[in-house]
C-alpha positions in Angstrom: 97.2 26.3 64.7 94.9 26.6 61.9 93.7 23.7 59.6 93.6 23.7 56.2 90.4 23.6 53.9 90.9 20.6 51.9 91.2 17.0 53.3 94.0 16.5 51.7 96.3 19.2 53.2 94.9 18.2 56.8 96.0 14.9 56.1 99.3 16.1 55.4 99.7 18.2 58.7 98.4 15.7 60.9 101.1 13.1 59.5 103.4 16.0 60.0 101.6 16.7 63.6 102.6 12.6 64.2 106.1 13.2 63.1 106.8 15.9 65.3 105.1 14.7 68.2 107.9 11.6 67.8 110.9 14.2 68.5 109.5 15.4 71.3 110.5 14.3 75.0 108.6 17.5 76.7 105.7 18.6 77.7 103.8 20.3 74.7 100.7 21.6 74.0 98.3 22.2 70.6 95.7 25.0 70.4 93.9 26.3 67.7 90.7 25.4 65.3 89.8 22.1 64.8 86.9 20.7 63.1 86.5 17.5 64.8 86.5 14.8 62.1 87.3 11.0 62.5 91.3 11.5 60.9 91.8 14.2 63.7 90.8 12.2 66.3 92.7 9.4 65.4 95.3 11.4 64.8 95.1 13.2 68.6 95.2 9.9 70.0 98.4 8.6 68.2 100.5 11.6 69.4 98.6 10.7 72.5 97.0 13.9 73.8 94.5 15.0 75.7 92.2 18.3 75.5 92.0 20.2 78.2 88.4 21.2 79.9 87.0 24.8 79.1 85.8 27.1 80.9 84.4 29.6 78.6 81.3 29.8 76.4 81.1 26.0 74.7 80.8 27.4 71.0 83.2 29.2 69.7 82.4 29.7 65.6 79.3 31.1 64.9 78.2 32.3 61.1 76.8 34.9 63.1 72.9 35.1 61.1 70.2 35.7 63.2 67.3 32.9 63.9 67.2 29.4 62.8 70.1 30.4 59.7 72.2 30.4 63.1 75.0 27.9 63.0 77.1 27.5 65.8 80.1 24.9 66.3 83.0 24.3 69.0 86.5 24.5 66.8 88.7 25.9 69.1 90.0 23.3 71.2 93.1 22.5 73.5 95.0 19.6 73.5 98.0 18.3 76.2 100.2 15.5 76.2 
């Protein structure tokens, strides 16, 4: 999964995220980038899941400039019912 740009489309999938999560009596899983904001979380927690630990490196975005430009940020996460 991929999140949109704009708060207002992210709102929209998670509300659609909470809707599907209703229909569903199996195990499931949700990967993808996340930007971790305060909607998401809330969100992760209604459709009660839980990420799973990682075991690679613990960034995975970078803007990839050099020196203190250098932004790096954990997006990709992992999440289990």
């Amino acid at each position: 999964m991929y999140g949109f740009n704009t708060i207002e489309k992210r709102k929209s999938f998670w509300d659609n995220l909470i809707g599907i999560s209703q229909g569903v009596s199996q195990p499931w899983i949700k990967e993808g980038d996340s930007n971790e904001i305060k909607d998401f979380t809330e969100c992760i927690q209604d459709i009660q899941m839980h990420e799973l630990p990682w075991r690679r490196d613990y960034y995975t975005w970078s803007n990839k400039q050099l020196g203190i430009n250098r932004i790096y940020s954990r997006i990709y996460r992992v999440f289990r019912n």
